[in-house]
mmCIF file of the C-alpha atoms, coordinates in Angstrom:
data_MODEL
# 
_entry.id   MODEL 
# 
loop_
_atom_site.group_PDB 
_atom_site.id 
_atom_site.type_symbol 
_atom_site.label_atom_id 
_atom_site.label_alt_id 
_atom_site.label_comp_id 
_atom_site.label_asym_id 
_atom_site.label_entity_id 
_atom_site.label_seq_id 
_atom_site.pdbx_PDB_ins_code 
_atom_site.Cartn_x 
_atom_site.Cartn_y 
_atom_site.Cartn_z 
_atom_site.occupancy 
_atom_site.B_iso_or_equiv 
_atom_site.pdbx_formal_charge 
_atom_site.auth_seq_id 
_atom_site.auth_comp_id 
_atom_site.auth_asym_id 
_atom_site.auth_atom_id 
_atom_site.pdbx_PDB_model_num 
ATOM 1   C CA . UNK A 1 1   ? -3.920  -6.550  -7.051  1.00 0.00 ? 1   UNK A CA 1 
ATOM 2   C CA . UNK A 1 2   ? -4.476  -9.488  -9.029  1.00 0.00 ? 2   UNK A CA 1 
ATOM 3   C CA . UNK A 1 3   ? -2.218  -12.496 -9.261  1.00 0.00 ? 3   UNK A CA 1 
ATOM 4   C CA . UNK A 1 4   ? -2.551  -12.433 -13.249 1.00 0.00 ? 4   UNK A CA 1 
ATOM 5   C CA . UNK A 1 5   ? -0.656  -8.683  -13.512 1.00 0.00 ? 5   UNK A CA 1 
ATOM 6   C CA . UNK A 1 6   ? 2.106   -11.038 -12.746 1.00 0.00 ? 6   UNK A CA 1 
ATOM 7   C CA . UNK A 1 7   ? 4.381   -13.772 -15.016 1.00 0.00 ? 7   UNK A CA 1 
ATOM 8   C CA . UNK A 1 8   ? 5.009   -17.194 -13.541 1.00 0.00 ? 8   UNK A CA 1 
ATOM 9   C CA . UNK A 1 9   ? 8.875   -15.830 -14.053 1.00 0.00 ? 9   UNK A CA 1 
ATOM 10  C CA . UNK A 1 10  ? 8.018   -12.309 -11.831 1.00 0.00 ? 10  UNK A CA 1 
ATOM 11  C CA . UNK A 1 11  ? 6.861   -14.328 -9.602  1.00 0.00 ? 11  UNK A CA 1 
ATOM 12  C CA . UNK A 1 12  ? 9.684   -16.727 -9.243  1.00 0.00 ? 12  UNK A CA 1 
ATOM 13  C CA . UNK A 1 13  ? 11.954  -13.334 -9.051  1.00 0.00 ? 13  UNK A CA 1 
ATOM 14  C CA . UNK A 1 14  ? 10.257  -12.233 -6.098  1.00 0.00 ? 14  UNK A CA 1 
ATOM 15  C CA . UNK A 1 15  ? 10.900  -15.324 -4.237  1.00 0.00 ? 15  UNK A CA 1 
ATOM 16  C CA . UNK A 1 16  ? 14.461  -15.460 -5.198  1.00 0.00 ? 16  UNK A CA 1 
ATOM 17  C CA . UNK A 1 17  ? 15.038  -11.931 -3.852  1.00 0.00 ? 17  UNK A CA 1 
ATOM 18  C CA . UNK A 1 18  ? 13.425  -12.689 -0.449  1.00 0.00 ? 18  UNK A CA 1 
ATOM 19  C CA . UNK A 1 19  ? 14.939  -16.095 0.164   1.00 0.00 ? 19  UNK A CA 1 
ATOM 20  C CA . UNK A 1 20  ? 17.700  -14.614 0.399   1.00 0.00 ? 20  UNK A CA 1 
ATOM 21  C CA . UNK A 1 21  ? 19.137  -14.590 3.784   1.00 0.00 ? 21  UNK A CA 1 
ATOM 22  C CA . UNK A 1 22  ? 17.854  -10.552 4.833   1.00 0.00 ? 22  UNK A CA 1 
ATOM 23  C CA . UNK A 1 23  ? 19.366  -9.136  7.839   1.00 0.00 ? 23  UNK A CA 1 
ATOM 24  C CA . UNK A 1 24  ? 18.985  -5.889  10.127  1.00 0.00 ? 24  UNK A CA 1 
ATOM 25  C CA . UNK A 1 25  ? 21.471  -3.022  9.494   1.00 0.00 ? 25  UNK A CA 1 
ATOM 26  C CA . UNK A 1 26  ? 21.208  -0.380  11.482  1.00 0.00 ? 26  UNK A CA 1 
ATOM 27  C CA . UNK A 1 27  ? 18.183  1.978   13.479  1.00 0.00 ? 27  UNK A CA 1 
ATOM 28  C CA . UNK A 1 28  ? 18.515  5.089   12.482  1.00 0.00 ? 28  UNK A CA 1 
ATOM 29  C CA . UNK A 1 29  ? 17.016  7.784   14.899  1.00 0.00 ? 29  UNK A CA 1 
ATOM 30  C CA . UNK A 1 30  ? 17.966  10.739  12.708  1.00 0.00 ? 30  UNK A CA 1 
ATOM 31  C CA . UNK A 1 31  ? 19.068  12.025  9.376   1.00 0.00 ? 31  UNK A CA 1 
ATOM 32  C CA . UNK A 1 32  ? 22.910  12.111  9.916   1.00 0.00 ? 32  UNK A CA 1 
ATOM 33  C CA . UNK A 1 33  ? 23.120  9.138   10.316  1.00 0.00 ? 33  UNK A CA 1 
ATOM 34  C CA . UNK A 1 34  ? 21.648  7.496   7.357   1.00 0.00 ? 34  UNK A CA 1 
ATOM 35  C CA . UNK A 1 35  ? 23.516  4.888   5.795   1.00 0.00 ? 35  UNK A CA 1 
ATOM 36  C CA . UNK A 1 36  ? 25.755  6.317   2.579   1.00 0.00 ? 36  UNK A CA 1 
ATOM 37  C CA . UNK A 1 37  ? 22.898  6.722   -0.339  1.00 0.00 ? 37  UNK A CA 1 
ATOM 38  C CA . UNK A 1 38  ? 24.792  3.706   -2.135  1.00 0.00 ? 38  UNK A CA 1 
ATOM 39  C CA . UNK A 1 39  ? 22.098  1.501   -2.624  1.00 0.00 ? 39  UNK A CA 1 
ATOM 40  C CA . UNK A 1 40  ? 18.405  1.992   -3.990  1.00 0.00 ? 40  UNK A CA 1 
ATOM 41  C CA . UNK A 1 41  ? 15.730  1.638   -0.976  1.00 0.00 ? 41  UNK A CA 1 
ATOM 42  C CA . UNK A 1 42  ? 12.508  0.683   -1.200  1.00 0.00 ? 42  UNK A CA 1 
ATOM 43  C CA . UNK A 1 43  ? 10.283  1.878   2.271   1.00 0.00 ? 43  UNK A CA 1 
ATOM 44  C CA . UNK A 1 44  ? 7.332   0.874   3.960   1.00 0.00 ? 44  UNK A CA 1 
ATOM 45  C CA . UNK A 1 45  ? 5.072   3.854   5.742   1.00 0.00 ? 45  UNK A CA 1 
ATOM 46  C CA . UNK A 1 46  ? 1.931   3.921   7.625   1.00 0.00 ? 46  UNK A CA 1 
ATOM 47  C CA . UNK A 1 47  ? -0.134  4.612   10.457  1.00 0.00 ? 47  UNK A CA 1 
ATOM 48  C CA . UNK A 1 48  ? 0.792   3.442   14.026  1.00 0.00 ? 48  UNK A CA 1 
ATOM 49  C CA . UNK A 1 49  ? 0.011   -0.513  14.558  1.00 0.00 ? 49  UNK A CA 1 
ATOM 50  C CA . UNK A 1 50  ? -0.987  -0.710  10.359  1.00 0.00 ? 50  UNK A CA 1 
ATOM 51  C CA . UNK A 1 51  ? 1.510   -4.004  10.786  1.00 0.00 ? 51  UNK A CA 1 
ATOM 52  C CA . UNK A 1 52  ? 4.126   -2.904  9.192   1.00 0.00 ? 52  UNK A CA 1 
ATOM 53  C CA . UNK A 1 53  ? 6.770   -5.017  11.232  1.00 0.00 ? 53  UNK A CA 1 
ATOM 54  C CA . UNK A 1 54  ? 4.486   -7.722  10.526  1.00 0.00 ? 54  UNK A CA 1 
ATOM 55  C CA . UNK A 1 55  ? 4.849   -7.113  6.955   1.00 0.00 ? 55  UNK A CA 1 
ATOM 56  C CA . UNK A 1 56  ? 7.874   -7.231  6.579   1.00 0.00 ? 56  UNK A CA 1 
ATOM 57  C CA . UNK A 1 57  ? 8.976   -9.909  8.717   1.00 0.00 ? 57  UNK A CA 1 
ATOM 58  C CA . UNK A 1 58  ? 6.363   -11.723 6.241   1.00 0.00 ? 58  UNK A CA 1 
ATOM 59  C CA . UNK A 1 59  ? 8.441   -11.000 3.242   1.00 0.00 ? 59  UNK A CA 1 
ATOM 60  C CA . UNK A 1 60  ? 11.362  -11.571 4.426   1.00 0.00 ? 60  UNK A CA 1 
ATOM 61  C CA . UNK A 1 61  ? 10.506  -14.822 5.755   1.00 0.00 ? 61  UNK A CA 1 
ATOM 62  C CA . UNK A 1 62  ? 12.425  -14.606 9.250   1.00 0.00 ? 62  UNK A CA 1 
ATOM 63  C CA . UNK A 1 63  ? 10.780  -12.516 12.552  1.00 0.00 ? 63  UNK A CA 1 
ATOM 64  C CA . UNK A 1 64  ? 13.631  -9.771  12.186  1.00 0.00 ? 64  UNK A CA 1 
ATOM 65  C CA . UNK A 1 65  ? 11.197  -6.534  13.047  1.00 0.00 ? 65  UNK A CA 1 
ATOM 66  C CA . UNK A 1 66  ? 9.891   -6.202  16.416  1.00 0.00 ? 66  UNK A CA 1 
ATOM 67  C CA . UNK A 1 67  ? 5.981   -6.851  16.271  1.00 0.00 ? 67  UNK A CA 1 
ATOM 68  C CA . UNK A 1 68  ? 3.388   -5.230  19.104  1.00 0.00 ? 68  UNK A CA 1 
ATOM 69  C CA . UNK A 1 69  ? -0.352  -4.624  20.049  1.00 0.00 ? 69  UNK A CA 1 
ATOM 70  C CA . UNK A 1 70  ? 1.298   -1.059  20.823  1.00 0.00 ? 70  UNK A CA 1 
ATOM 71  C CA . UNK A 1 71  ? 1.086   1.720   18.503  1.00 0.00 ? 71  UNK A CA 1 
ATOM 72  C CA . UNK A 1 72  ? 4.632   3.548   18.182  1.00 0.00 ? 72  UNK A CA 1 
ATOM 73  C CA . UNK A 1 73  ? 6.775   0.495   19.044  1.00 0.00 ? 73  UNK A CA 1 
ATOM 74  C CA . UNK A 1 74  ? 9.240   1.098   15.818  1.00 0.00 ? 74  UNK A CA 1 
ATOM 75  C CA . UNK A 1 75  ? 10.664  4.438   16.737  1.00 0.00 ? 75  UNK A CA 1 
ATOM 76  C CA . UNK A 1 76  ? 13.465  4.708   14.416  1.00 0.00 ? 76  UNK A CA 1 
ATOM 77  C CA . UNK A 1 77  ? 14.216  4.248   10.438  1.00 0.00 ? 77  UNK A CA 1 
ATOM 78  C CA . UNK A 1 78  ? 14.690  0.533   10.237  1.00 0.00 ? 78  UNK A CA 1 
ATOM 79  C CA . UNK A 1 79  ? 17.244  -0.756  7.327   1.00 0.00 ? 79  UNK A CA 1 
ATOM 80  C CA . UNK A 1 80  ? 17.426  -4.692  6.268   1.00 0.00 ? 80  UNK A CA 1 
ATOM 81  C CA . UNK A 1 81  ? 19.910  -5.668  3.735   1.00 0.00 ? 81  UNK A CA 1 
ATOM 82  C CA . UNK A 1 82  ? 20.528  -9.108  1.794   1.00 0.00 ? 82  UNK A CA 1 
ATOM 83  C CA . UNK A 1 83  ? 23.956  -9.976  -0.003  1.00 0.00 ? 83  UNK A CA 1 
ATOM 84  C CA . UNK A 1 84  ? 24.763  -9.606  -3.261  1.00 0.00 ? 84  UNK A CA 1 
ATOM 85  C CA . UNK A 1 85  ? 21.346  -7.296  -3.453  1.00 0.00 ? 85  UNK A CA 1 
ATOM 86  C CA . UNK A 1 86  ? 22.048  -3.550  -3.749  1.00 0.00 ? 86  UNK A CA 1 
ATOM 87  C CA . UNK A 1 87  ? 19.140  -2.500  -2.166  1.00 0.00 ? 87  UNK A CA 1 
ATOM 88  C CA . UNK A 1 88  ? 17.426  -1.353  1.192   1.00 0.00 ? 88  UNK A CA 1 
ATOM 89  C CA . UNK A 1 89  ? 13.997  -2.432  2.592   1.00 0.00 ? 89  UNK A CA 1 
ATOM 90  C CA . UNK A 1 90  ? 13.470  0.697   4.911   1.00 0.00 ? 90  UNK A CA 1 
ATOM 91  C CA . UNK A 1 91  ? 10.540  -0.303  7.806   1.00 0.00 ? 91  UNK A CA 1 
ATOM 92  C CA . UNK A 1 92  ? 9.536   3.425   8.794   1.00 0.00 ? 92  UNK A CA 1 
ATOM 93  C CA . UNK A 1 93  ? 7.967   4.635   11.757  1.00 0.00 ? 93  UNK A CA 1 
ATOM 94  C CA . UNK A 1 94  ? 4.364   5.131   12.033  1.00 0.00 ? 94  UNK A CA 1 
ATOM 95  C CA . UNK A 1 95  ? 2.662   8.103   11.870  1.00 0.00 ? 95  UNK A CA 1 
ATOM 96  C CA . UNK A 1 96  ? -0.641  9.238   13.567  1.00 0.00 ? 96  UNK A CA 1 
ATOM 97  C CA . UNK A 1 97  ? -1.645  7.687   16.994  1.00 0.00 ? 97  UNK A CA 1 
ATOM 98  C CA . UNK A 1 98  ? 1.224   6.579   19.164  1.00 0.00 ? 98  UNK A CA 1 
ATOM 99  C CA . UNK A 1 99  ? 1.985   5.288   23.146  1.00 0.00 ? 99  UNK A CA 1 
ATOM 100 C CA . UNK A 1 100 ? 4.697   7.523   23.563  1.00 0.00 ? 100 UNK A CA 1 
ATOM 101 C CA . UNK A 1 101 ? 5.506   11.162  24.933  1.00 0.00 ? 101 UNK A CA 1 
ATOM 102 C CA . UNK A 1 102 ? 4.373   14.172  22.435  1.00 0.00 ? 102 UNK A CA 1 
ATOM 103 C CA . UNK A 1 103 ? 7.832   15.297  21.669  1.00 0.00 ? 103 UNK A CA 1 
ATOM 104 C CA . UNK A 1 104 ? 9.018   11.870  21.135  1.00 0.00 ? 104 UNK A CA 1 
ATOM 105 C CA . UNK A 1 105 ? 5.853   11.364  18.565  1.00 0.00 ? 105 UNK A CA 1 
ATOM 106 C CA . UNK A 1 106 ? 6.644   14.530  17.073  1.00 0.00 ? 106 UNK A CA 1 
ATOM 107 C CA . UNK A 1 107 ? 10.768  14.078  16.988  1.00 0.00 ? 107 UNK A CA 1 
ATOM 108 C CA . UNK A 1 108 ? 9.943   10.748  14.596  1.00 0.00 ? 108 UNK A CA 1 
ATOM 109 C CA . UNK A 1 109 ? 7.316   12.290  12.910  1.00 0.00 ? 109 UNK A CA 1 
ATOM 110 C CA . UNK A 1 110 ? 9.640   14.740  11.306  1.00 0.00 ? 110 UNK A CA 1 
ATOM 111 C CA . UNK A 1 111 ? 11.979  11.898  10.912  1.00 0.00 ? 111 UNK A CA 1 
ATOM 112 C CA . UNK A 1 112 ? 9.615   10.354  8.424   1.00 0.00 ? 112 UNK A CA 1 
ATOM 113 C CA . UNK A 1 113 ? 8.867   13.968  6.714   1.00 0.00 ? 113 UNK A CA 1 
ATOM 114 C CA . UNK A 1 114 ? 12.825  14.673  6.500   1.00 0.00 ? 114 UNK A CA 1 
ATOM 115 C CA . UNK A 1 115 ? 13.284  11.263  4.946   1.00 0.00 ? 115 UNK A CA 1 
ATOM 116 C CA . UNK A 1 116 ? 10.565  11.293  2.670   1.00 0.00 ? 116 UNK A CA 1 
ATOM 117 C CA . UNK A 1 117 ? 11.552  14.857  1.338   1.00 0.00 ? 117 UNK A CA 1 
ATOM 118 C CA . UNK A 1 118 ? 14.667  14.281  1.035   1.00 0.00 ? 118 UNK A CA 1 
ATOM 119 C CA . UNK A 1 119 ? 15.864  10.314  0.027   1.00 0.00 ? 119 UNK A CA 1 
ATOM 120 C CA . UNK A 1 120 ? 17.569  10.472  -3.505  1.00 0.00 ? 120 UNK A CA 1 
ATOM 121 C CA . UNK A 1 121 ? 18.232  6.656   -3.680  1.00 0.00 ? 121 UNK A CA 1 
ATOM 122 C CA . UNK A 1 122 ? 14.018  5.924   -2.832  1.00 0.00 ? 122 UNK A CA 1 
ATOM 123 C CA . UNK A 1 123 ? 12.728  4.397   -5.166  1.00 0.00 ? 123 UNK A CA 1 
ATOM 124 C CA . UNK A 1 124 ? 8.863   3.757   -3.856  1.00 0.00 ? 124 UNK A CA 1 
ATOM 125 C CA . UNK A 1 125 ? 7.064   4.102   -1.022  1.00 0.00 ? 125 UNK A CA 1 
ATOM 126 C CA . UNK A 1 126 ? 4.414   1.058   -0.195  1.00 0.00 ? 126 UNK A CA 1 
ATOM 127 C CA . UNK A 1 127 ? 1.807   3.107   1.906   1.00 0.00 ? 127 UNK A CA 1 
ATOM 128 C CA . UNK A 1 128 ? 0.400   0.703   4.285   1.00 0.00 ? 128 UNK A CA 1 
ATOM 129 C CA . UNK A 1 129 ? -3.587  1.330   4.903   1.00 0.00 ? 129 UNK A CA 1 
ATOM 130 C CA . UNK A 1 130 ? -5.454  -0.626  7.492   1.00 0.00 ? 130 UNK A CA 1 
ATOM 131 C CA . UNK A 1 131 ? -8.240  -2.479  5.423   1.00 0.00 ? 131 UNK A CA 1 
ATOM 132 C CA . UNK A 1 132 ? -10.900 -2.150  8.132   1.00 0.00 ? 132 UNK A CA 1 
ATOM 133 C CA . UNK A 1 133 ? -10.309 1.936   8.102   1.00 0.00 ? 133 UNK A CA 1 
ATOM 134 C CA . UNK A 1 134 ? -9.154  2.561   4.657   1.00 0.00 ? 134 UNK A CA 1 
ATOM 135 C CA . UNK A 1 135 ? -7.445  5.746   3.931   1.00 0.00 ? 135 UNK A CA 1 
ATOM 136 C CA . UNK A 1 136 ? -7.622  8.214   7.099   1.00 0.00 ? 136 UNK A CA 1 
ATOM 137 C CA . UNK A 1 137 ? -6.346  11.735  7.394   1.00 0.00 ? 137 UNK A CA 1 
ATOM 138 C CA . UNK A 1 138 ? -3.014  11.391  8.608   1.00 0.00 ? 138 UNK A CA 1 
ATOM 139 C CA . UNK A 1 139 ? -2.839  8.801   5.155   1.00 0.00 ? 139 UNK A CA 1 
ATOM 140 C CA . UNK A 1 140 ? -3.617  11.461  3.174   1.00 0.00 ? 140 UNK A CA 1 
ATOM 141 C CA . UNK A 1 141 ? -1.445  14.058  4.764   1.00 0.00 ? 141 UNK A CA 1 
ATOM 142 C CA . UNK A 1 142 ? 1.682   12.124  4.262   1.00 0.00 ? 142 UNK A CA 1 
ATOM 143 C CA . UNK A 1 143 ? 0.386   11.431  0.530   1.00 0.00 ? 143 UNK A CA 1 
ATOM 144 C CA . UNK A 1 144 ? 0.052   15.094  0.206   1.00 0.00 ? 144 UNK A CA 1 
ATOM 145 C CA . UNK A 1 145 ? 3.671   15.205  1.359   1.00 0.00 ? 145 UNK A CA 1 
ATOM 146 C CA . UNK A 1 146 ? 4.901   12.675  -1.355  1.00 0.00 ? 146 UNK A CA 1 
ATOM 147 C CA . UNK A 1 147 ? 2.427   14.028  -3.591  1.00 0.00 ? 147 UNK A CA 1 
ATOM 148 C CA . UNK A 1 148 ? 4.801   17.434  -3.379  1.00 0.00 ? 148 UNK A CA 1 
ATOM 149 C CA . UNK A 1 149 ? 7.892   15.782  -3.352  1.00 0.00 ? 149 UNK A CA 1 
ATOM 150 C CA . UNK A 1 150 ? 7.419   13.468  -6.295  1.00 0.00 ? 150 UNK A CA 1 
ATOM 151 C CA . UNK A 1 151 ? 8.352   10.702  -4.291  1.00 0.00 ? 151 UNK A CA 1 
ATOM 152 C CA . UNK A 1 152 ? 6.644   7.634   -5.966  1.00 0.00 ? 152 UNK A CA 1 
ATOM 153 C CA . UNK A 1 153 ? 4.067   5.856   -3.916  1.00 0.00 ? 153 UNK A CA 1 
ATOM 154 C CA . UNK A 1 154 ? 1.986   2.747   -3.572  1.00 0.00 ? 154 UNK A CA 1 
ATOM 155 C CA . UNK A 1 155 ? -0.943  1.452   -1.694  1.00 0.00 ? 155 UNK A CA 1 
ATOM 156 C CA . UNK A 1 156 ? -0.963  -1.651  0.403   1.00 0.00 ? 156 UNK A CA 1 
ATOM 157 C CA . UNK A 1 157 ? -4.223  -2.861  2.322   1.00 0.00 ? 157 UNK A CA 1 
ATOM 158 C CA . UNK A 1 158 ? -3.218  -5.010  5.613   1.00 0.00 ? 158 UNK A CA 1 
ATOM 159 C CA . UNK A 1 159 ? -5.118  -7.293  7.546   1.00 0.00 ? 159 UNK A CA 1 
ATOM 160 C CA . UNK A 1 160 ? -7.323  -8.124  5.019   1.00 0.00 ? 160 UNK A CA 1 
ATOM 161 C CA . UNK A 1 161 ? -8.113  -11.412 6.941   1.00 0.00 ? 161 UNK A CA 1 
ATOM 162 C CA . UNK A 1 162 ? -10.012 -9.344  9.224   1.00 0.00 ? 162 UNK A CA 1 
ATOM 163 C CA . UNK A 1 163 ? -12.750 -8.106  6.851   1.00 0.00 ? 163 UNK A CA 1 
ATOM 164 C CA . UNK A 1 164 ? -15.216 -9.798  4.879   1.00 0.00 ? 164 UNK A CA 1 
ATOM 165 C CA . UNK A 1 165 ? -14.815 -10.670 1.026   1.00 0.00 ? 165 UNK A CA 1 
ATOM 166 C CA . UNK A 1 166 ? -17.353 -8.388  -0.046  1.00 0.00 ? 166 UNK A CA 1 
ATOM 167 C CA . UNK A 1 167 ? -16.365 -5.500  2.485   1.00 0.00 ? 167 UNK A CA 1 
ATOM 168 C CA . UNK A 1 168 ? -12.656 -5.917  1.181   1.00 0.00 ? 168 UNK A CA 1 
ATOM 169 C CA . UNK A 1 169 ? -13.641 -5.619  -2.672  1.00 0.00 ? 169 UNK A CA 1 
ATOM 170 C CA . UNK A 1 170 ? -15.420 -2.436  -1.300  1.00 0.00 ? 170 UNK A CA 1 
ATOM 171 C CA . UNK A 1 171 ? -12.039 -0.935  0.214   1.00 0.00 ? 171 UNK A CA 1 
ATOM 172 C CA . UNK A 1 172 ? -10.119 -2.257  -2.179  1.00 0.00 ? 172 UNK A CA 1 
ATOM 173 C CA . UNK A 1 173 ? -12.050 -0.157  -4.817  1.00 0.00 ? 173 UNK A CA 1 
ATOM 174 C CA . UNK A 1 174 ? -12.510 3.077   -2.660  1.00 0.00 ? 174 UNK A CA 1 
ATOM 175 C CA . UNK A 1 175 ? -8.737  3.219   -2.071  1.00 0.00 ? 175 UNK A CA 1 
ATOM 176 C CA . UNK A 1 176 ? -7.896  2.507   -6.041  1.00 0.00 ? 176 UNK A CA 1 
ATOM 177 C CA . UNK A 1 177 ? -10.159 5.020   -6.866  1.00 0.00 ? 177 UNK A CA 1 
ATOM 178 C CA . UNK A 1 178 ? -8.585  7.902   -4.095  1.00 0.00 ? 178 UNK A CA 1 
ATOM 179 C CA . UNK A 1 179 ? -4.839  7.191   -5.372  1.00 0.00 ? 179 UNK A CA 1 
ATOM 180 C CA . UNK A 1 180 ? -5.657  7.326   -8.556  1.00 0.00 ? 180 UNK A CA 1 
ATOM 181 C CA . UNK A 1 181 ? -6.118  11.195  -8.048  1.00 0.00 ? 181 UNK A CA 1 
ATOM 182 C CA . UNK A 1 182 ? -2.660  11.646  -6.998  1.00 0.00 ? 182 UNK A CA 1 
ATOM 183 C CA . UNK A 1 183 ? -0.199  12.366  -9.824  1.00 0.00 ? 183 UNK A CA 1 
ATOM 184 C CA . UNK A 1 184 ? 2.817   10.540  -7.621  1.00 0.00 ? 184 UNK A CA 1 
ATOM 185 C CA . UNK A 1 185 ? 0.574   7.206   -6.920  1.00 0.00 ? 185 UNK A CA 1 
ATOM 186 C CA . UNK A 1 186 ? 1.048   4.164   -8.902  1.00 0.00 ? 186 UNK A CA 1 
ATOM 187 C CA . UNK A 1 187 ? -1.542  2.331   -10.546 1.00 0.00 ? 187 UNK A CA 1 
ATOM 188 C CA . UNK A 1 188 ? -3.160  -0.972  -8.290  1.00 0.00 ? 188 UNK A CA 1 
ATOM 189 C CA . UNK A 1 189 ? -3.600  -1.552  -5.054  1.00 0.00 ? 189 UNK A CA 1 
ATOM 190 C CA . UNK A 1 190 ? -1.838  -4.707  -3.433  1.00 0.00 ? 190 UNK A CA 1 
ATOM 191 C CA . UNK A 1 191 ? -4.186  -6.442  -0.561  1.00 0.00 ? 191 UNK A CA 1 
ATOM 192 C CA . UNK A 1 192 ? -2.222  -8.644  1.594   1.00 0.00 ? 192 UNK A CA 1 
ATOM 193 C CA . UNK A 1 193 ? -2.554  -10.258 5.267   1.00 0.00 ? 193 UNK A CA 1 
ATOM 194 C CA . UNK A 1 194 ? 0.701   -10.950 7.452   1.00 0.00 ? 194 UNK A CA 1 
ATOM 195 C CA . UNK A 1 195 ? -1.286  -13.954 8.824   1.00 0.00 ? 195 UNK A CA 1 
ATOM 196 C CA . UNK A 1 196 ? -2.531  -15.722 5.852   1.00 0.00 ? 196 UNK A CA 1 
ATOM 197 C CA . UNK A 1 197 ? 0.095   -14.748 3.574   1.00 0.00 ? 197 UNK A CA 1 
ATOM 198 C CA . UNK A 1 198 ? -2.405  -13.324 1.026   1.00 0.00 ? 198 UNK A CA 1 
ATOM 199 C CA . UNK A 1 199 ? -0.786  -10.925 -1.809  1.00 0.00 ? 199 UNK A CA 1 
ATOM 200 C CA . UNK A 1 200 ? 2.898   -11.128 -0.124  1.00 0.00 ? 200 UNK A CA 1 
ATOM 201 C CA . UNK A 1 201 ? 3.907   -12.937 -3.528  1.00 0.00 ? 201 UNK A CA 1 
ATOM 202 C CA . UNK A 1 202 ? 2.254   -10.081 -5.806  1.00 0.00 ? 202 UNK A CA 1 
ATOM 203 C CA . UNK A 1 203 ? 3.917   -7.793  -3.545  1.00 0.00 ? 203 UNK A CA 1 
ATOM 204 C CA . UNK A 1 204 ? 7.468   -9.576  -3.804  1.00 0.00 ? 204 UNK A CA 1 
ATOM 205 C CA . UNK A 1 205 ? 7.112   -9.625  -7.316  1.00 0.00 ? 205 UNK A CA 1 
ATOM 206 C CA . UNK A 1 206 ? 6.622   -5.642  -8.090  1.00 0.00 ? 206 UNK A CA 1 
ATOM 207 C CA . UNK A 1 207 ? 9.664   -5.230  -5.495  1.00 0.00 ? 207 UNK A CA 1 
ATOM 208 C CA . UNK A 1 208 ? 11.891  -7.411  -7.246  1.00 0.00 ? 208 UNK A CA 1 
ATOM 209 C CA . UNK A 1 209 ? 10.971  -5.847  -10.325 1.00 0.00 ? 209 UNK A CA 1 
ATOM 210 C CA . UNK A 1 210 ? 11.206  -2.307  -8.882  1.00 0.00 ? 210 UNK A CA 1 
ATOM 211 C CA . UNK A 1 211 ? 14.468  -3.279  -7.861  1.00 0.00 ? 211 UNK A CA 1 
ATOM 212 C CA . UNK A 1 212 ? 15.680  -5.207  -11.136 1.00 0.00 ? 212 UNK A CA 1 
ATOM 213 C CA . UNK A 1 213 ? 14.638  -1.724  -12.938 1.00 0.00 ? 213 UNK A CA 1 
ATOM 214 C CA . UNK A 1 214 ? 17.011  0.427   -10.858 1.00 0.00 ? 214 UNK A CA 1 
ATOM 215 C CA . UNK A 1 215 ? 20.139  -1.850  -11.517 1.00 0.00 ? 215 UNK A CA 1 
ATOM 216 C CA . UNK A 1 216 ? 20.102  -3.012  -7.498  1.00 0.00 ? 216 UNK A CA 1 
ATOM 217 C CA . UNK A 1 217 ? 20.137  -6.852  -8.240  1.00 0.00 ? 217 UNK A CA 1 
ATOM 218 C CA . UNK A 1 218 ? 22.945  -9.150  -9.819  1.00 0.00 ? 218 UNK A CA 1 
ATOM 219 C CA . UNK A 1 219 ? 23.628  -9.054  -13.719 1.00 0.00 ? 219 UNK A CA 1 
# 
């Protein structure tokens, strides 16, 4: 997504909200204990090793999510919180491929499902899609899912660093074009890298202004 969709004041608002001094909450390995649907939460979800952790540790400008070559590391729902912001960054666990025993892979996977179905205080959900695979079909299995539950959704292309330009216009295109399909997508596509930084300040941006929008920042 392009730089210009964005104000020079957006933008400032989406670095305000993630200088801000985020911290880890809680793991949560199951639905009872959820924190108290207080605050309005705002979730990342994707396929094993997509780099979510690395995503947000990238917005939130501090290594606070555990990062690994392994798919399956992050296990449980993952809440950060930041003072004086009434809002939740949620770092799910991935779907699809995972290092880890079947019932353990399927125990989360639910865990995702349940949470997805079932969240009143979610506000979005940034779908995280590997830019060198584009949308696979565990992707468009849990879009199905959000597609049912009117949970709002967005995509995200990763590691865009690792893909030529004119291979990333490409993917960036195909994947506008297949959400655009889906009644409970938004419109644009964010492309961002971890490692270079690239489309972390568009993505801020449309975060803080989700979050302005549903009354979770200060008057």
């Amino acid at each position: 997504m392009s730089a210009d969709r964005f104000t020079p004041a957006q933008l400032a608002d989406g670095e305000a909200l993630f200088r801000r001094p985020w911290q880890f909450v809680k793991g949560v390995p199951s639905l009872e204990v959820l924190p108290a649907a207080e605050r309005t939460e705002i979730c990342l979800a994707g396929r094993s090793n997509v780099g979510k952790s690395s995503l947000i540790n990238g917005l939130l400008g501090r290594s606070l999510a555990r990062t690994s070559n392994t798919p399956g590391r992050t296990q449980e729902l993952n809440f950060y919180a930041a003072p004086s912001v009434s809002l939740f960054m949620v770092d799910l666990p991935g779907y699809g491929f995972a290092e880890a025993p079947k019932p353990r892979v399927e125990a989360w996977t639910r865990l995702v499902r349940d949470y997805l179905r079932g969240r009143a205080t979610l506000a979005r959900v940034f779908l995280l899609i590997d830019a060198r695979r584009g949308l696979t079909p565990p992707d468009l299995e849990i879009m199905r899912l959000m597609d049912e539950a009117a949970v709002a959704y967005q995509g995200v292309l990763t590691k865009t660093d690792k893909i030529k330009p004119t291979e990333l216009a490409h993917v960036l295109t195909a994947t506008e074009h297949a959400l655009g399909k889906h009644a409970a997508a938004s419109v644009g596509v964010f492309a961002t890298s971890a490692q270079t930084g690239a489309g972390l300040a568009e993505l801020k941006a449309e975060i803080a202004a989700l979050a302005g929008a549903f009354g979770a920042l200060p008057g």
